[in-house]
C-alpha positions, 0 to 999 in steps of 0.5 A: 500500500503505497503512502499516499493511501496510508496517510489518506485512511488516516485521514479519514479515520480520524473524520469517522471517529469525529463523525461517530463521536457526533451522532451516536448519544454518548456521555458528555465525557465519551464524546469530548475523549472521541473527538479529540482522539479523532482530531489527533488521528487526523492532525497526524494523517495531515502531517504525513500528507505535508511531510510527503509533499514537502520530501517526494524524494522519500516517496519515490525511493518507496515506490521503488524499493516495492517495485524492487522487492517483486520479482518478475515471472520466470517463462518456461523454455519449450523443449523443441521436438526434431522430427 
């Protein structure tokens, strides 16, 4: 899963939890301890996402050290018949 991917569920795990938090009645304290988790949790995808745009370098070598780590299929020779 490359970066952009994980840093972007982060994201937006952080909104679900501040969207639960609203919507499902809980006790005052529940929700005030939900939506600062969520707010963290997103605060923390937001700086993945500005530290990959900010370093595309580290991104790139990412991508290829997985491009590196899978390896190409290996054909098959025919054995060829002489008639």
């Amino acid at each position: 899963m490359g970066s952009l991917t994980k840093a972007a569920l982060i994201c937006g795990s952080g909104s679900m939890i501040i969207l639960i938090s609203i919507l499902i009645n809980l006790p005052f304290a529940v929700q005030i301890f939900l939506l600062l988790t969520g707010l963290a949790v997103s605060v923390y995808g937001v700086f993945l996402l500005v530290k990959m745009v900010v370093n595309p370098a580290e991104k790139s070598s990412e991508t290829l050290t997985e491009q590196a780590s899978i390896p190409a299929p290996k054909k098959k020779k025919r054995p060829t018949s002489t008639l």
